[in-house]
N, C-alpha and C positions, 0 to 999 in steps of 0.2 A: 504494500500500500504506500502509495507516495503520499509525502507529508507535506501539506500546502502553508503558501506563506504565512497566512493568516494560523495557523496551528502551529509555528514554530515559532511566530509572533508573539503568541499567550505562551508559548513556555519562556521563552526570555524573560515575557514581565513576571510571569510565576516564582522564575527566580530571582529576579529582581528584588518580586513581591518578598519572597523568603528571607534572601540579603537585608532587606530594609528590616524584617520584624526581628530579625538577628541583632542587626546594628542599634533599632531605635530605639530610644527610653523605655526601658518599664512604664515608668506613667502612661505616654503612649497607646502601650500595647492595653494597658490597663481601659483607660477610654473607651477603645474600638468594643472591647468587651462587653462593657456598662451600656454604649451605646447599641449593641445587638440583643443584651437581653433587657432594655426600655421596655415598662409596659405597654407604651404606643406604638415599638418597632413594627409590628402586627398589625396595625392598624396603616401603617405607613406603606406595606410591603401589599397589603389587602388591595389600597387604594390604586398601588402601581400595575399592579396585575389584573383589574376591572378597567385600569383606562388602555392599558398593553394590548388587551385581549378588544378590547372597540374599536380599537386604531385597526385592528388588524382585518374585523368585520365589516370596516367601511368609515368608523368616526361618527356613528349617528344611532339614535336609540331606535329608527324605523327603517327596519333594514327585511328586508325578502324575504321568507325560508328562500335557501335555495334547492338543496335536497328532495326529494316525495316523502323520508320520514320526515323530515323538518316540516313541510306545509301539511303534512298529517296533527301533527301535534297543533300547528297554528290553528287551524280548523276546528280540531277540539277546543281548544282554547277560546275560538271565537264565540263556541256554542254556549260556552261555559260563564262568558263575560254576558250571554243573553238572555241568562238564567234557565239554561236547558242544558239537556244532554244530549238526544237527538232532532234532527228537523224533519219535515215528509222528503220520503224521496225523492229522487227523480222521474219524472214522467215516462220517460223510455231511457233504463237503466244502462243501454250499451252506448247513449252519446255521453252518459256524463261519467262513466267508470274512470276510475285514479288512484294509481299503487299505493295499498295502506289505508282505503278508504272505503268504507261499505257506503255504497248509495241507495239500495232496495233491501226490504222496501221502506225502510228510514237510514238516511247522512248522519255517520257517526266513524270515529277512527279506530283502527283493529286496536290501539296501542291503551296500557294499561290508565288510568287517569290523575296519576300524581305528577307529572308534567305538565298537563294542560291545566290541570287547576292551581298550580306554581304560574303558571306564563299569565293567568287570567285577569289578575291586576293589572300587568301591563296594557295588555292588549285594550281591555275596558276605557284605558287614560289616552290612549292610542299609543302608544312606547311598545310596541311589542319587544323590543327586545331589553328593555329597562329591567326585567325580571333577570334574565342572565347575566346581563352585567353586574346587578345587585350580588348575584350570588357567587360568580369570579369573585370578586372582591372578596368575600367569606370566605372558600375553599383557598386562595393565597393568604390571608392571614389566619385563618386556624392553622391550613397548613404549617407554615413557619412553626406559629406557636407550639406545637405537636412536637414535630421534631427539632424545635429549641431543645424539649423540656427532655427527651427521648434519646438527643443526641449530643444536643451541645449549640450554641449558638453559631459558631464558624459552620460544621458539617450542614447545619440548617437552611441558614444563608444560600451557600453553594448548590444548595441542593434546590431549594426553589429558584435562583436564578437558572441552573439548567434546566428544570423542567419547564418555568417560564418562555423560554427563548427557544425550546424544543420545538420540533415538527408535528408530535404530537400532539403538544398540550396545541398550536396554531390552529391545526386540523380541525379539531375536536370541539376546542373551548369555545372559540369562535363561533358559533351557531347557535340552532334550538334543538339540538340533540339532548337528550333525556339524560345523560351522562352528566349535564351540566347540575340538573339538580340532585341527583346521586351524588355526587361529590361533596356537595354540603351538607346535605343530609347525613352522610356516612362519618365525614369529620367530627360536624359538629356533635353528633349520639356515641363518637370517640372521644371528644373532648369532658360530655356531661359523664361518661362509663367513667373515665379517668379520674376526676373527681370525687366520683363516688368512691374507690377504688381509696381513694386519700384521705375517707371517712368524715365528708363533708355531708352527710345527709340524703335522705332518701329520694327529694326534690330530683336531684341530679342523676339519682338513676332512670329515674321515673321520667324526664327529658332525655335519656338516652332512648328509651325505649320507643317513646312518642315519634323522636325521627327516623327510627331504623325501620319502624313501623309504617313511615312517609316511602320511606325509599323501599319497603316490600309496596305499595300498591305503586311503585314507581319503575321499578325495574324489581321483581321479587328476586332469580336466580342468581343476580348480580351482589345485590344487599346480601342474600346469604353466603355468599363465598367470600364476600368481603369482611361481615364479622364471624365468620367461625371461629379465626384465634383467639376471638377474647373470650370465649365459652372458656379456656384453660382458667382463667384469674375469676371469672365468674363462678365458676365450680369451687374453687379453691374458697369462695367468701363467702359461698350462699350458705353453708350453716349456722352462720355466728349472724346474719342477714339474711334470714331467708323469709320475714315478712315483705323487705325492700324486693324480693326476685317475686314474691309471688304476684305481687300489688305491680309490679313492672310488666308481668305475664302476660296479665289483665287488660292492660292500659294496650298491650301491644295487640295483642287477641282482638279487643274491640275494632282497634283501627286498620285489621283483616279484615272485618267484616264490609267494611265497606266495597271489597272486591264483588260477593256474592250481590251486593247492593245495585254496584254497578253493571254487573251481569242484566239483572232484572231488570234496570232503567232500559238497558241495548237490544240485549238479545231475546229479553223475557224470560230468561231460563236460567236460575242462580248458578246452577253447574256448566253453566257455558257461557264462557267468555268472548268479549268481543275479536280475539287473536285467534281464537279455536273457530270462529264463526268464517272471518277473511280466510283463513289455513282451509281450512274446509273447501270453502267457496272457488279457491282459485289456486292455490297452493298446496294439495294434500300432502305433498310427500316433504314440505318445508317446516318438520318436528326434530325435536329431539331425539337423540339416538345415531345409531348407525344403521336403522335398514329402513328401504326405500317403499313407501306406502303408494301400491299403484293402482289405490282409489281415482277413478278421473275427476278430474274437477266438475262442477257444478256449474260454471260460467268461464267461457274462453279468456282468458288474460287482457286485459286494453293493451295497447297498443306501445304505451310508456311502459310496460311492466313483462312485455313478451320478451324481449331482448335478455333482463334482468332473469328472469323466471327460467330461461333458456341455460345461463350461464351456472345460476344457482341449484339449477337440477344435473348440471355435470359433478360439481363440489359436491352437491351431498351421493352422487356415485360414487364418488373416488374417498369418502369418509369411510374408509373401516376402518376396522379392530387392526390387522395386518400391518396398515397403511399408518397407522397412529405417531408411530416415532419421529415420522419424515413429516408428517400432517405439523408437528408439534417445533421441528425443526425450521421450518418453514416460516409456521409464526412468529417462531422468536426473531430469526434474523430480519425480518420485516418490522419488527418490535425495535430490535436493535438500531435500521436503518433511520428510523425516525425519531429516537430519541439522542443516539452516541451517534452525530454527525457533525463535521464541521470541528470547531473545539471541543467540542464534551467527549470524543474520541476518549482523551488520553487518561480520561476517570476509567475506563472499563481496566487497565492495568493496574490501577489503585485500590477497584477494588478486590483486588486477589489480597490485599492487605486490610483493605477496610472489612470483609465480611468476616474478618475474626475478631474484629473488634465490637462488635453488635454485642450489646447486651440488653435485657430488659426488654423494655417498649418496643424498641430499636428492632428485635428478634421478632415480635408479634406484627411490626409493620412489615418486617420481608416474607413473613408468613402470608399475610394479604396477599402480598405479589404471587405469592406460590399458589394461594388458594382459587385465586381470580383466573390464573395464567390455564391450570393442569384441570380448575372444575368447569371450562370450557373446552375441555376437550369432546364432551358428550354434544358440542354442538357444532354443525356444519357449517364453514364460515370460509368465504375467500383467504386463505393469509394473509394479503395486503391491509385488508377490513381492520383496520387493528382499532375499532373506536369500542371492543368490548372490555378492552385493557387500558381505557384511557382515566378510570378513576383513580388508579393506584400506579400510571404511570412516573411520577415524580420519586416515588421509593425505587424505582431501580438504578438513581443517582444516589441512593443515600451511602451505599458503601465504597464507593470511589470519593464520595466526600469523607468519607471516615479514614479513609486513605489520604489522601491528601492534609486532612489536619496531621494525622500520623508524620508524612513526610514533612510539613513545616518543622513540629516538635522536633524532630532527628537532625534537621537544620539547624536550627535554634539552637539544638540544644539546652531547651529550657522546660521541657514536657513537666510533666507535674507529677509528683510519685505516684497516685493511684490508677496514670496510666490515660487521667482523661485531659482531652486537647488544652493547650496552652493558651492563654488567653495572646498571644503572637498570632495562633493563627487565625485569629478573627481578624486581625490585620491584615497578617497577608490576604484573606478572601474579598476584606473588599479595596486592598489596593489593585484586584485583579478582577474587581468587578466591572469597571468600569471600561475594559479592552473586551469583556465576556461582552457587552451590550453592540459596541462596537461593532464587535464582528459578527452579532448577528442579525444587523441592520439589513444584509442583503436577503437574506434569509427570509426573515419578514416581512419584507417590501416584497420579494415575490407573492408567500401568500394572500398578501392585502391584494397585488395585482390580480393573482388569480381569481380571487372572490370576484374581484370589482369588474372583471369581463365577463363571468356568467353573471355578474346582477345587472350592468347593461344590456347583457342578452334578453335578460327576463324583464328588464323592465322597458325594455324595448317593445315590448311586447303587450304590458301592462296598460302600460300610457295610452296605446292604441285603443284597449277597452272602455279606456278611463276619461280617454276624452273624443272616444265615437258617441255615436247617437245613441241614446235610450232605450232600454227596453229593444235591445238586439240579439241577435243569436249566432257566434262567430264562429264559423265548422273549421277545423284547423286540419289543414291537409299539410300535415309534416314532412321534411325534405328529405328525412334519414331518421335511423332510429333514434329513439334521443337517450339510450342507456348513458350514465354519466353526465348527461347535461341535464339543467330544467325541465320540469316537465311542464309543457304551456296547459295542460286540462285541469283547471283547478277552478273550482266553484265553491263559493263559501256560501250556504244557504241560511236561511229559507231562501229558497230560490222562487217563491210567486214575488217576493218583492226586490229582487236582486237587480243591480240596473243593468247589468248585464251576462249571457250564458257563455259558456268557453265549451264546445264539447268538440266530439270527432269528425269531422269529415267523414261521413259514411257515404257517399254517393248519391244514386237514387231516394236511397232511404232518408237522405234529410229532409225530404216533405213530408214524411212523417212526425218529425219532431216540429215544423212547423206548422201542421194540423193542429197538432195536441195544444201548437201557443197560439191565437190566432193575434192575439195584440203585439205580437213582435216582428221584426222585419230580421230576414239572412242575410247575414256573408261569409263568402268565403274567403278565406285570411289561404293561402300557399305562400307556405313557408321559403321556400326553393326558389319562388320569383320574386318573394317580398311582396305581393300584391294583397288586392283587398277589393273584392267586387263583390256587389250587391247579387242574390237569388232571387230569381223573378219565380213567386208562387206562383205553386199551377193551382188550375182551379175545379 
């Protein structure tokens, strides 16, 4: 692997950085200390990572989905800001089908509803995205403050600055992917566990349990792999407390119930879910497991989701038991590609040293990584897809940060007898902070570019609905598949009162859907010429 300038560049200052906390005053070194474990630092680090993460979506709190999950969750979201959970369907269910989305015979999204009812403040103020940026901010300062307390202030630092500046947290944080409010959720019900843990009262368990219990009707399989290690310290306490576990139980058990709840608002049916309804519908063989379900589907795929649906039924072929090791190898180095790129490279050899240094907390956060990483293996997934590894992505820097204070100390020379980091290398981390931001300015600037030409795409597209005539009906004959790009068929209902319909291009058949509205007028929007001509009903 060739070493680029800008990675031989941070090691110079690295050691520079080292040189300097060697040479500089105690007092010094003492400051940088005081100043990373501030009770504000948290607050400060919160702040920079909710505006880092906006810059990167575009600079504005009213920003696209661009994704089909993302405008699925919007959608919920909307329904939810309009004090409902479903709207009537669509009139003729094949113009307005859309991946993630049930349209018949009521609009509602497959996905579980602790996202859409997190997004729903926003969208009601009109900020749809004001909800995730609120909670970036959260998920960066609890972070920090977690593994301050877990590892040390330097290791801490380091370790959100690379996940901050990383490809995945870019990817991922950036949006309205559900991941976003899992990550808060999961901190902060690690943060109240940990308290409780410190025998501050039952209050604090009682709010851990409240948001793990957010983040099971938010992502259920995720929230469980992510707290299973602390069941170790849980078990360990629940005798001497075991009124605070069972009263926690309780609290979490209830705010379950709202799944069976939500089942009944959607699908009518407590035991079926709106995910098991869409799967059914159009995706049977898109479960859990390794064998392939060749129930046919109930409704042919639209048209945004064939392409997808095509690709995703090779992946869950090629998921066996057999195949497992290479499935898992796969993932990681895709994991790898988007976090250790660029400068954070030179942490993966640091932590061959940091991950003996783990103790405590420190131990139960790598566990996370492990539990997140190997209890998706039961599920078929692209290995590029790495967005089901993006809550716990920030701990697979923490033992190359633990490395790394390690290497200051042996520099220094001033390590501290019980072996934990030296208050130098707080110093050195952030005299090498500000070359980490540096270089990954280019970094950045691509993703924000990227974003920012599929949200021209799409709002290219938008505008045209937005400032056509009235009560119109736009048949959209697409130029190529649009796997990976926007999908333009997106309706947010009620749709009798919607100012305007986005559906397929079906051909012939669009006089059908203009029978069913007689108060609307056609067009057809062809992607491929950029045009936009009026339908002259027949009669």
């Amino acid at each position: 692997m060739m070493v680029s300038y800008e990675v031989l560049g941070l090691g110079l200052l690295v050691l520079a950085g080292t040189l300097a906390a060697r040479l500089a005053p105690a007092a010094m070194a003492e400051s940088a200390e005081r100043a990373l474990r501030h009770r504000h630092t948290p607050l400060i680090l919160g702040i920079a990572t909710a505006l880092v993460f906006a810059w990167v979506a575009g600079g504005s709190l009213d920003v696209e989905p661009l994704s089909t999950d993302e405008a699925s969750y919007v959608l919920q979201a909307k329904l939810i800001a309009e004090g409902r959970i479903t709207a009537p369907g669509a009139p003729i269910a094949e113009f307005f089908e859309q991946p993630w989305v049930i349209v018949t015979p009521t609009f509602y999204s497959k996905y579980p509803p602790g996202h859409a009812l997190a997004l729903a403040p926003g969208v009601l103020l009109g900020l749809p995205w004001l909800v995730p940026f609120l909670l970036n901010g959260v998920a960066g300062g609890l972070g920090f403050a977690l593994l301050r307390r877990a590892a040390g202030p330097a290791p801490a630092l380091l370790t959100w600055c690379a996940w901050l500046l990383s490809g995945m947290a870019m990817s991922w944080q950036a949006s309205y992917f559900s991941e976003v409010t899992l990550l808060a959720c999961w901190l902060g019900g690690t943060a109240a566990f940990w308290r409780w843990l410190d025998g501050q009262g039952r209050r604090w368990l009682l709010l851990a349990a409240l948001l793990f219990g957010y983040g099971a009707i938010t992502r259920p399989l995720s929230i469980l792999l992510l707290v299973l290690p602390l069941a170790i310290p849980l078990v360990r306490h629940a005798r001497d407390r075991w009124r605070d576990v069972a009263l926690s139980a309780l609290l979490g058990g209830a705010i379950l119930l709202v799944l069976p709840a939500w089942n009944v608002a959607t699908t009518g049916d407590p035991l079926r879910s709106p995910l098991r309804e869409y799967t059914e519908t159009y995706l049977p063989w898109d479960r859990l497991g390794f064998a392939i379900d060749s129930t046919a589907p109930r409704r042919a795929p639209p048209a945004d989701l064939k392409a997808i649906g095509t690709h995703l039924l090779k992946v869950h072929r090629e998921h066996t038991v057999s195949g497992l090791p290479r499935t898992l190898l796969e993932r990681a180095d895709h994991v790898r590609r988007l976090l250790f790129s660029g400068w954070r490279w030179w942490l993966l050899p640091l932590a061959l040293v940091g991950i003996w240094r783990l103790r405590g907390a420190a131990r139960l956060a790598l566990a996370s990584v492990a539990t997140q990483f190997f209890g998706h293996a039961i599920w078929a997934h692209e290995a590029g897809w790495t967005l089901y590894y993006a809550e716990s992505a920030a701990l697979w820097f923490l033992p190359g940060a633990l490395g790394f204070a390690w290497l200051v100390d042996r520099l220094s020379r001033r390590g501290t007898p019980d072996g934990a980091p030296a208050p130098r290398a707080a110093l050195a981390v952030l005299g090498a902070l500000p070359l980490c931001f540096a270089l990954s300015i280019g970094d950045s600037t691509s993703y924000r570019e990227f974003r920012g030409l599929r949200m021209a795409e799409l709002r290219s597209f938008t505008d045209l609905v937005r400032e056509g005539p009235a009560d119109a009906i736009y048949f959209v004959r697409y130029a190529e598949e649009r796997s990976g790009r926007p999908a333009l068929i997106r309706n947010f209902p009620p749709l009798e009162t919607a100012r305007a319909w986005v559906v397929y291009d079906l051909g012939p058949r669009n006089q059908e859907l203009l029978r069913a509205a007689p108060g609307r007028t056609g067009y057809l929007v062809d992607e491929g010429e950029r045009s936009v001509t009026p339908i002259v009903r027949e009669r």
